[in-house]
C-alpha positions in Angstrom: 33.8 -24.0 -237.2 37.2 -25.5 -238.3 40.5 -27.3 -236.3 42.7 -25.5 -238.7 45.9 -23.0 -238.0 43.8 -19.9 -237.5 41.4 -22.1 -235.1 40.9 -19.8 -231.8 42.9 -16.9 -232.3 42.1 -13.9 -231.8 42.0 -11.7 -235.3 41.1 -7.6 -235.1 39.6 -6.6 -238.3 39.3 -2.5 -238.9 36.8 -1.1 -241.2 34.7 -4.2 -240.8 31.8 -2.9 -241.4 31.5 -3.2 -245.6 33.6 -3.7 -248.5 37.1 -5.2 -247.8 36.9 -5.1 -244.0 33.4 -7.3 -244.0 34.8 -10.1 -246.6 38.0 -10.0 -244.3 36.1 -10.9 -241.7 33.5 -13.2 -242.5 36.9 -15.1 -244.1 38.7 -15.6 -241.0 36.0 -16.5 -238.8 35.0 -19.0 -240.6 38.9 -19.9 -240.5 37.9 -20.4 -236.9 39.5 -17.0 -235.4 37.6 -15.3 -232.8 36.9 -11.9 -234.5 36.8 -8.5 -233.0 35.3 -5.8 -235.8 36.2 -2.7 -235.7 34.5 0.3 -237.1 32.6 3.9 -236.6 28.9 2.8 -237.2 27.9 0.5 -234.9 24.8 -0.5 -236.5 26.9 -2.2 -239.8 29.5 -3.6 -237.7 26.7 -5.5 -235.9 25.1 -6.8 -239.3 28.8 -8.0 -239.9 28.9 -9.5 -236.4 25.6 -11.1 -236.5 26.1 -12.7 -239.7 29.5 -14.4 -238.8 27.7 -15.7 -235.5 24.9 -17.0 -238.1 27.2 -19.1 -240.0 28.4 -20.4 -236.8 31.4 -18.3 -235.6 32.1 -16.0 -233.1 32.4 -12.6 -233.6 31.8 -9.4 -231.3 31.8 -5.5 -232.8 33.9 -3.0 -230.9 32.6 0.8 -232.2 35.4 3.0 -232.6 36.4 6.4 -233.8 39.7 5.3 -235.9 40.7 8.9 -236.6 41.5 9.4 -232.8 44.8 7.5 -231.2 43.6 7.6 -227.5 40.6 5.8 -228.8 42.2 3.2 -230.6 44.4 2.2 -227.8 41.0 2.3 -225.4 39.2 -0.3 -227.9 42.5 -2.2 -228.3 42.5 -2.7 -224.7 38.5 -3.6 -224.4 39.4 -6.0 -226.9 42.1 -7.5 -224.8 40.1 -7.7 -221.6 37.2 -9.3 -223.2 38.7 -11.8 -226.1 42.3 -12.1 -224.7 45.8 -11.0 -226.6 45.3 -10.0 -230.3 47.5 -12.8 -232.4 46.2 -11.1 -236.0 45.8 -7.6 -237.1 44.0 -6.3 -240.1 44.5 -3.0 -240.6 42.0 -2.4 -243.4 40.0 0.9 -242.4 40.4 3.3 -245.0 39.9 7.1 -245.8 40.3 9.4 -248.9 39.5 13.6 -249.1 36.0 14.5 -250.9 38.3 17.1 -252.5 41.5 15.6 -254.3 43.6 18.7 -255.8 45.3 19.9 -252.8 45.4 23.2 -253.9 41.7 23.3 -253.1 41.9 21.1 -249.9 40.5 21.8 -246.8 43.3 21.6 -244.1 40.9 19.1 -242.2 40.6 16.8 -245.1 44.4 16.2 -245.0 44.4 15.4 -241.2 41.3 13.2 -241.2 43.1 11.4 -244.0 46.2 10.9 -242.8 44.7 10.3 -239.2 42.7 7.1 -240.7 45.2 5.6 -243.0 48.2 6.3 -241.2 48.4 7.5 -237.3 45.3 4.7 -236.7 47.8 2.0 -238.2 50.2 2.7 -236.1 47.9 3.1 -233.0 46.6 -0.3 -233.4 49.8 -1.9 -233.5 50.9 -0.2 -230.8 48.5 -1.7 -228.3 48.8 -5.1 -229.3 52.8 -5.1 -229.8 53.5 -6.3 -226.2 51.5 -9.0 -226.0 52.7 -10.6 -229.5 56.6 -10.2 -229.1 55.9 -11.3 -225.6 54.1 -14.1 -226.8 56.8 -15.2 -229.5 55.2 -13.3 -232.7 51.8 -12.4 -234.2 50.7 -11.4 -237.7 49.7 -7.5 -238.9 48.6 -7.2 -242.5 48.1 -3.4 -243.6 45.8 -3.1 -246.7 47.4 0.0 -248.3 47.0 1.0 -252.0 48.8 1.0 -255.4 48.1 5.0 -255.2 51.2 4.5 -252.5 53.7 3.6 -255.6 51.2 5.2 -258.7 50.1 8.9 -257.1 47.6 10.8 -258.5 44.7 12.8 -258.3 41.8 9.4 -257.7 42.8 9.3 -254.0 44.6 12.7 -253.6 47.4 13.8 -252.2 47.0 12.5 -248.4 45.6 9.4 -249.8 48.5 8.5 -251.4 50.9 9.7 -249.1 49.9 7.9 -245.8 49.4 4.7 -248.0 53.0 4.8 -248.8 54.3 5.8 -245.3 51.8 2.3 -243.7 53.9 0.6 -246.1 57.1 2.1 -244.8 55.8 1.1 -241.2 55.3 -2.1 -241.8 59.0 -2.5 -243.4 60.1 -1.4 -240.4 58.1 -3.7 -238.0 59.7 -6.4 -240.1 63.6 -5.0 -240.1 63.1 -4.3 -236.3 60.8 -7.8 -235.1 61.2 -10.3 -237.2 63.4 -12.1 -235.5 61.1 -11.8 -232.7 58.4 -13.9 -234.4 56.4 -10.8 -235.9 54.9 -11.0 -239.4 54.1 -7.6 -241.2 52.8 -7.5 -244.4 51.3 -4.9 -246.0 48.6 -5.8 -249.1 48.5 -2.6 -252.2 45.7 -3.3 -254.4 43.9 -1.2 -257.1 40.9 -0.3 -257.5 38.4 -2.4 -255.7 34.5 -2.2 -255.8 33.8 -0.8 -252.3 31.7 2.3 -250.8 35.5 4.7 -251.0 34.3 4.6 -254.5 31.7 7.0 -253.9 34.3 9.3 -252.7 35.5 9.8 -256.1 35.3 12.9 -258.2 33.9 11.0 -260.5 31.9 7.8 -258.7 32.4 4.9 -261.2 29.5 3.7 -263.0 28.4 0.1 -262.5 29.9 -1.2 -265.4 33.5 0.3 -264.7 32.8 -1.4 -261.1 31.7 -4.7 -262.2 35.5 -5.3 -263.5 37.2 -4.2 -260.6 38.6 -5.9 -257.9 35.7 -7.8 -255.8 36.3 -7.1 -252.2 36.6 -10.9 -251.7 39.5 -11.0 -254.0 41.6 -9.5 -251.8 40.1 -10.8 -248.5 41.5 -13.8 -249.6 45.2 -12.8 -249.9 44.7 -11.4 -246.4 43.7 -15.1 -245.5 46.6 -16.6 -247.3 48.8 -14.9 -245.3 47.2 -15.7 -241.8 47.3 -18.8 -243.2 50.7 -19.5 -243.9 52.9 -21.5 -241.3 54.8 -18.9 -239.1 58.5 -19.8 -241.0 56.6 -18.2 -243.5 56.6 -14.1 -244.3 55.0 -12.4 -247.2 56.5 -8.9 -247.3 54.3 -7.4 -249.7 51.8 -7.9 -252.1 50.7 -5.6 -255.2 47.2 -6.9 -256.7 45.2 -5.5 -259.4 42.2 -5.6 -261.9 43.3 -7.5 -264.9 41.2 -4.8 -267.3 42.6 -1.4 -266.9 40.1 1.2 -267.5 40.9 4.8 -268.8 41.1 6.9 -265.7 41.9 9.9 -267.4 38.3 12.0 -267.7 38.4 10.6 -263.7 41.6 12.3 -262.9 40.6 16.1 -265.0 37.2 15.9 -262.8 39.5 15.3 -259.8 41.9 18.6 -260.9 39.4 21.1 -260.9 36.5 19.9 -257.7 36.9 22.3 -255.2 38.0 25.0 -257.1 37.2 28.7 -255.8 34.7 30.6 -257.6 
């Protein structure tokens, strides 16, 4: 589709199924990168899949179950054998707790969570570490959130907490490989108009989403920093809606869902 720097390589998208992950993807195949999607439903990953290979690029879904670590390193290595060694990784694939106050939490809802936005980060970069240092570098960009420097009760407690320790991880990928041709960057946005929404206490009304973030907003940062010549690191990036909306009623819902009795 394109000659350009990301022509041929191989990019791993997680969470490509919708939202974030979906615009990620459709973006850098059409930047030429041979794109592996990621994802638990195979049937959306296919629609993402098939509509990349429609617009001329090449793209192949991988099903996966992100919350377990042996299975991410199995579909890291299918990946591997069939498109060759992974030179980008998005980490994208997301996860916030139905119930927010963690007074009221389920002990599973904190595991999940941290399982998906955390232990499945590291997982991933795990399996395709070798090959990039080997290789003289590679590029991982984590989408984390701004509920990793702003907590509170919209993404609850685990939520918040494994989006700050992915940005951790990445600052140490950087301290500890940079100088091994390794690019880490980890992306925090706010509130963007994907399906996590309906996680919510609250679920946002149309109008409240209609002035968030679009998820192409941010798909295009992602591609910015593929893009960028390999001298070139982008550590971190905080990105935002420009109209902030009155979360408060969202966050008094939040306190009180899942309350006993």
């Amino acid at each position: 589709m394109t000659d350009g720097v990301l022509a041929g390589k191989v990019a791993v998208v997680t969470g490509a199924g919708g939202g974030l992950g979906r615009a990620t993807a459709l973006l850098l195949a059409a930047s030429g990168t041979r794109t592996a999607l990621i994802g638990r439903r195979a049937g959306i990953l296919e629609e993402t899949a098939a509509a990349i290979r429609a617009a001329g690029g090449e793209a192949k879904a991988f099903p996966a179950d992100l919350a377990d670590p042996a299975g991410v390193a199995a579909v890291m290595a299918d990946i591997r054998a069939q498109l060759g060694p992974v030179d980008i990784l998005v980490n994208n694939a997301g996860s916030a707790p139905p119930i927010k106050n963690m007074q009221w939490m389920p002990e599973e809802q904190w595991t999940e969570t941290v399982a998906v936005n955390l232990t499945a980060v590291y997982a991933a970069v795990k399996a395709v570490l070798p090959d990039m240092l080997a290789r003289g570098g590679g590029t991982v960009v984590t989408v984390s959130s701004l509920a990793a420097i702003r907590p509170n009760l919209l993404g609850g407690a685990p939520y918040g907490a494994a989006k700050a320790a992915v940005q951790n991880f990445m600052g140490y990928l950087r301290a500890t490989y940079r100088n091994e041709g390794l690019r880490a960057t980890t992306i925090l946005p706010g509130e963007i108009n994907t399906p996590i929404m309906d996680t919510r206490a609250r679920p946002p009304t149309e109008a409240e989403r209609a002035r968030m973030l679009d998820p192409d907003d941010v798909a295009q940062l992602v591609l910015l920093v593929c893009n960028l010549p390999p001298r070139a690191l982008v550590e971190d990036i905080a990105v935002s809606p420009t109209f902030q909306r009155d979360q408060s009623g969202d966050i008094a819902i939040s306190r009180d869902l899942g309350r006993p009795g």
